[in-house]
N, C-alpha and C positions, 0 to 999 in steps of 0.2 A: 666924546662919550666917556663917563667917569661911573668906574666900578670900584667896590671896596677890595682890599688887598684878600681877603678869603676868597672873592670870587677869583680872583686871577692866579691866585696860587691853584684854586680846583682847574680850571681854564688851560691853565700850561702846563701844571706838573701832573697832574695824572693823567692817566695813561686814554685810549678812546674807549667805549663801555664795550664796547665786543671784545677787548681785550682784558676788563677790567676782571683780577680774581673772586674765584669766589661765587661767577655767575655762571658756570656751567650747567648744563642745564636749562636753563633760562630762555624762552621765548623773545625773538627778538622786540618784543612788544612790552617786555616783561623788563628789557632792560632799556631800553626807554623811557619806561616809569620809573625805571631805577635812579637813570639818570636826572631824569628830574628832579626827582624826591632829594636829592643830594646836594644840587642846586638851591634849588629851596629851602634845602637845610642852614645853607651858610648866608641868606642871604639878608641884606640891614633891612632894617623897615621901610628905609624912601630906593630902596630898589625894585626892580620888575625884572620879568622874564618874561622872552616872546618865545614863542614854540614857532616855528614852522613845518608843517608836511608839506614835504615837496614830492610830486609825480610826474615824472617822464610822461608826455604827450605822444598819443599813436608809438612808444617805441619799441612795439611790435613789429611796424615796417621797417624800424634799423637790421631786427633780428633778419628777415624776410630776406633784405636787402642785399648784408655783411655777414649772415652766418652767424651762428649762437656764439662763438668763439671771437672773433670781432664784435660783437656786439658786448662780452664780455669787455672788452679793452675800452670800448667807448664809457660803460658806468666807471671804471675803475679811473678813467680820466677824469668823470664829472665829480668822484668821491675826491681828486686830487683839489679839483678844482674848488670844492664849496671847504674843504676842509684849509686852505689858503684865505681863508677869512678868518678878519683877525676877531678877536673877542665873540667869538661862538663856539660851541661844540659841533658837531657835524657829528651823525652818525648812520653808515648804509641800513636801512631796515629789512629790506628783500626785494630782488630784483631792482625795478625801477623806482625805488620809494626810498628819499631821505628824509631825517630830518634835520633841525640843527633849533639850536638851544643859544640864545642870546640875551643874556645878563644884559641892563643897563638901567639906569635913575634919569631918562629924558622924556621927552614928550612922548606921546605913540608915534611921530614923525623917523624918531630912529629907526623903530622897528619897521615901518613903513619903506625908510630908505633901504634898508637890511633886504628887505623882499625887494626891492629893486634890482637892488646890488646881486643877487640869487639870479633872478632873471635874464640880467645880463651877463653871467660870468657862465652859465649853465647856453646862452645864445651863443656863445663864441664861436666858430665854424671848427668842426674837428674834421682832419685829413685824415683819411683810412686807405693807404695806397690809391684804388683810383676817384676812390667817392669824399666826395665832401658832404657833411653831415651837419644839419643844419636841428638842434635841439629845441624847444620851447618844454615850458613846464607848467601846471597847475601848483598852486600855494593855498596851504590851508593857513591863516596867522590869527594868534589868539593871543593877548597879553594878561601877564597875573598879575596884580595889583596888590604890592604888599604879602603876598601869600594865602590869600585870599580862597583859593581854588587848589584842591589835591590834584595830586600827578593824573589822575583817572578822568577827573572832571576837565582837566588841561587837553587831556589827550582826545575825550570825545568832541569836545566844540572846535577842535583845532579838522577833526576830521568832518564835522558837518563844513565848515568853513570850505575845508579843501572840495567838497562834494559842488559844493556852491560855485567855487571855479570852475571845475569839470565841465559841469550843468554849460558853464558859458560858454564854452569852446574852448576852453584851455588857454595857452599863453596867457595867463594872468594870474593873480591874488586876489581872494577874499580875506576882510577882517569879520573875525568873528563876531557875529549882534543875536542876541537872543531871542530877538525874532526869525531869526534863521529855524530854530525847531517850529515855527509855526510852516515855513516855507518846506519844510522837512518833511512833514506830513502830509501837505499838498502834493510832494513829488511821490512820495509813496500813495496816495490814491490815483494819481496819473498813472503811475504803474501797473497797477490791477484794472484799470477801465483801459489801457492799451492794450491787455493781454487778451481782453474777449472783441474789441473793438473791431477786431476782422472779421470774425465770423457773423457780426450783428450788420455788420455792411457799414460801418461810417465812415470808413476812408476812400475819401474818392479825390479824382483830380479833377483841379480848378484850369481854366486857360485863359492865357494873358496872348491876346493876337501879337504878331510879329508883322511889319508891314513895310512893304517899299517905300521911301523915302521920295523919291522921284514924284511918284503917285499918290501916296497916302494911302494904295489900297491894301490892305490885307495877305500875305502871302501863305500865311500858318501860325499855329499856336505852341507856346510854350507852356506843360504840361506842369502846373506844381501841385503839389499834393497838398491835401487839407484834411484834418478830423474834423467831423461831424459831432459833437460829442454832444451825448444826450442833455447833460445838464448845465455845459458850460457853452455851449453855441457852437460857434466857429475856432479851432484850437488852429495857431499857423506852425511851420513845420520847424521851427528856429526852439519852440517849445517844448517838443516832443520826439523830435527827428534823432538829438543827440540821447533821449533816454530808451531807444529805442535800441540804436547799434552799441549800446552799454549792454541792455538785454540780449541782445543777439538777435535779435527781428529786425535788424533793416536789410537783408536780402528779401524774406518775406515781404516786404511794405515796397521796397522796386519789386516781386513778380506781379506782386497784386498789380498795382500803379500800370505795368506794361500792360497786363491782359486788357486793361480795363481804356486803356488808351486807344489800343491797337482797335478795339470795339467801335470806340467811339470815330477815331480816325476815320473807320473803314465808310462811313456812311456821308463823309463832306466830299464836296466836289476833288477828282482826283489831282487837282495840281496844287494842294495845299498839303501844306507836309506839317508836323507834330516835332516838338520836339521832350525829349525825357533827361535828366540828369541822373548821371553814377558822380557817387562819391567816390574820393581816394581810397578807400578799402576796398569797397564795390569794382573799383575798375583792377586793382591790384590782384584779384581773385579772377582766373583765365574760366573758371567754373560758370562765374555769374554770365560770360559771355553767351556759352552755349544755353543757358536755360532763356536767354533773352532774343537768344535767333528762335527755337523751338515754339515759346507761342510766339515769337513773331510770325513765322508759316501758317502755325496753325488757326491764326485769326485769317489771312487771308490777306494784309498788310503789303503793298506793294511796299518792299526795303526802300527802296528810294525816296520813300517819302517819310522816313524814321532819320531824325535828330539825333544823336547819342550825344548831351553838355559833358564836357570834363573840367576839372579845375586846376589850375596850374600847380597848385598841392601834389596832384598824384602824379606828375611829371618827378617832383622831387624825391617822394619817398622810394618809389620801385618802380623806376626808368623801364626795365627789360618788361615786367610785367605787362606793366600798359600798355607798350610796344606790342606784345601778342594779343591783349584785347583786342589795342585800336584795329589791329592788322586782322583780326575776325571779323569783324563788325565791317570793316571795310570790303573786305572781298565777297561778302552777301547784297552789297550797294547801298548801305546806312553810311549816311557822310556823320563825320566827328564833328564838332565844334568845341573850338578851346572856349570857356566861360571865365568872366572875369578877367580877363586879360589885363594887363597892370597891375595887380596889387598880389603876385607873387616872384617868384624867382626863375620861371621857365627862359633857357637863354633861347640867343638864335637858332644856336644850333638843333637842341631837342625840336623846336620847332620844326625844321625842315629833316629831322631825322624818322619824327611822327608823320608827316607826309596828314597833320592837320587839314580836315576841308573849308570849314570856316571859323573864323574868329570874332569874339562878343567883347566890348569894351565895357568895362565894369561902370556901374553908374556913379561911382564915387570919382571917378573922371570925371563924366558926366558933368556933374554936381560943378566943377569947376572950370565952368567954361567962362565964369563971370570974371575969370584973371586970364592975363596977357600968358602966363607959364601954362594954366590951363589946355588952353587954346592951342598951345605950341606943340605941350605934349599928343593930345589926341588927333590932329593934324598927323603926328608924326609915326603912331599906331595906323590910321587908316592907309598913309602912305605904304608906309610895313606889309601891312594885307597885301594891296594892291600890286607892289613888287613881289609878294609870294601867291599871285594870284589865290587869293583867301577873300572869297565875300567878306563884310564887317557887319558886323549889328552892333549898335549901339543902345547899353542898355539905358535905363532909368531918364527916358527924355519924359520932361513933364513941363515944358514952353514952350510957347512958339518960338522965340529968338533960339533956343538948342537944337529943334528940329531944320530951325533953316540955315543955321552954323554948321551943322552935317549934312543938307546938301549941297551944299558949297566946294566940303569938301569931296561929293560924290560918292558920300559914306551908302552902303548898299541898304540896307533895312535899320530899321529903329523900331526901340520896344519900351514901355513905360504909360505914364498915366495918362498923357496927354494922347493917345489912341485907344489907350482901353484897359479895366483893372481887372484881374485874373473873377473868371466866375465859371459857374456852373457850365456842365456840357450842353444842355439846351440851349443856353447864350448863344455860347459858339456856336453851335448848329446854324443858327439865325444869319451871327452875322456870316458863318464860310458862305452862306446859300447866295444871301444879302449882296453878297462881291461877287459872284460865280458868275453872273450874265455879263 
């Protein structure tokens, strides 16, 4: 990558913008735009500039975790870290928000590699005495062309970009497309039809049976939530779920979801059990627990037939936490089930430290049963269960050759398309009754 000698003289020899004279006073937003504009100033005609904003994912639960003071040391390591690149500016913005400013005359492939290169130096695992600390980050990336775009114009598409990311679950980059302010609009009408959407009644849960494997028959349902939405049909929760816990309504949308489950629950034949998903934050909050035992009683809900899914995520982020949830939920007779299993970082041990009751094989296993590695690995999971006496469900089976590949291995329940697609509570009614003789 080749920059002209003004760029690299600004690059090395002056100082970082929070440092630079002359900007006291100044909003850090303000020097941002500063730095930009200065940039821009020196820069040739076949040059470009990529902005990225970069956002710390969930790293709330480092603070939770490690304490604001540790949690202080972990940004000042990430500011070390991005600032160790070569031919960029890097500059902290506040709290968890960087950006970094990259000069160069190549394809958008650089800049593309550049957010790469961010991802992975920002993933590195950082030791904090006894935790290890595992980062991912959102990237907003936008390139100027020629100069083309002022610092303001830079800075707002760089931030729709980064919104773009968020939107997707984070660990990732968006590049900025101008179509993006059409999609910008959309999210902000989502936001205002979420905000009444409770009280009009359009969130309800949908159930996907769960069923023994042995038998084929039906054992209970997996509970996922859906909007109703007046004008756009059926909204799934991949859509809406994350703009939700940005607004601060997804403990709202789990009590709603409970009450309305435990409802439903309470009228299928009694040895079919329900199951509900907490997310990582949801389960890290000891609060959510109590308000989920309380209409649990008060529906009437025999415990022992309530699911509680967890993700091996919130294993990660606040260990002690979830340990006093799981340890709630358990001693009212609500069995856990780890979800997902495989495609996080929960070790052995957290597993048997949680005193897990049962364990879901994610369907992206699944999916790859048609290889010999496949095959070996989820063999190797049910085995796991089975020496930690842990039922297994397997999710996402949608063949016959998957479903009779995990009775084989005496995998306990299976869940997917090939027994049935998540629908309405009348369904279910049907089919618990259907299986009940």
């Amino acid at each position: 990558m080749s920059i002209s000698r003004k760029l690299r003289s600004v690059l090395r020899r002056r100082p970082p913008v929070s440092a630079l004279p002359g900007l006291t006073g100044l909003s850090l937003r303000q020097r941002l735009q500063r730095a930009v504009a200065e940039i821009l100033a020196v820069m040739e005609p076949d040059e470009r500039l990529a902005l990225l904003l970069i956002d710390l994912d969930r790293f709330k639960l480092v603070n939770d975790l490690c304490g604001p003071a540790k949690g202080d040391a972990v940004l000042d390591m990430v500011r070390q870290r991005l600032g160790g690149l070569k031919h960029a500016r890097t500059l902290h913005l506040a709290g968890d928000e960087f950006a970094c400013l990259l000069p160069f005359s190549d394809a958008d492939e650089t800049a593309v590699a550049f957010a790469q290169q961010v991802q992975s130096v920002i993933g590195e695992p950082i030791h904090m005495e006894q935790h290890v600390i595992y980062l991912t980050c959102s990237i907003g990336l936008v390139i100027d062309d020629g100069g083309s775009r002022t610092a303001d114009q830079l800075l707002h598409a760089a931030s729709i970009a980064l919104s773009h990311a968020q939107q997707a679950g984070g660990d990732t980059f968006r590049h900025f497309a101008p179509e993006m302010f059409i999609d910008l609009g959309k999210r902000a009408e989502l936001e205002n039809d979420l905000r009444s959407s409770i009280m009009r009644g359009e969130i309800q849960p949908w159930y996907q049976p769960i069923v023994q494997l042995d038998s084929g028959r039906p054992k209970g349902f997996e509970a996922l939530i859906r909007w109703h939405h007046p004008r756009q049909g059926v909204v799934g929760p991949d859509r809406f779920l994350p703009i939700a816990e940005e607004m601060g309504m997804d403990r709202d949308l789990l009590f709603l979801l409970m009450r309305q489950v435990c409802r439903d629950a309470r009228n299928w034949p009694p040895h079919f059990t329900v199951s509900i998903n907490m997310s990582p934050a949801q389960l890290c909050d000891p609060d959510n627990a109590v308000t989920l035992l309380q209409i649990l009683f008060a529906s009437g809900l025999t415990p022992g037939r309530l699911i509680v899914e967890i993700t091996e995520n919130a294993l990660i982020h606040n260990l002690a936490s979830a340990q006093e949830t799981i340890r709630s939920l358990r001693n009212t007779g609500i069995s856990v089930a780890l979800d997902d299993f495989g495609t996080g970082y929960a070790s052995l041990s957290r597993l048997c430290n949680l005193e897990i009751d049962q364990m879901k094989i994610d369907r992206t296993l699944i999916q790859s049963l048609d290889r010999e590695a496949g095959r070996k690995l989820v063999k190797a999971v049910v085995d796991l269960g089975r020496s930690l006496s842990m039922p297994v469900t397997a999710e996402g089976i949608e063949t016959d050759a998957q479903a009779q590949f995990l009775r084989g291995l005496d995998c306990a329940f299976g869940q997917g398309y090939l027994f049935g697609r998540p629908a309405p509570a009348d369904t279910a009614r049907k089919v618990a009754f259907g299986f009940s003789q």
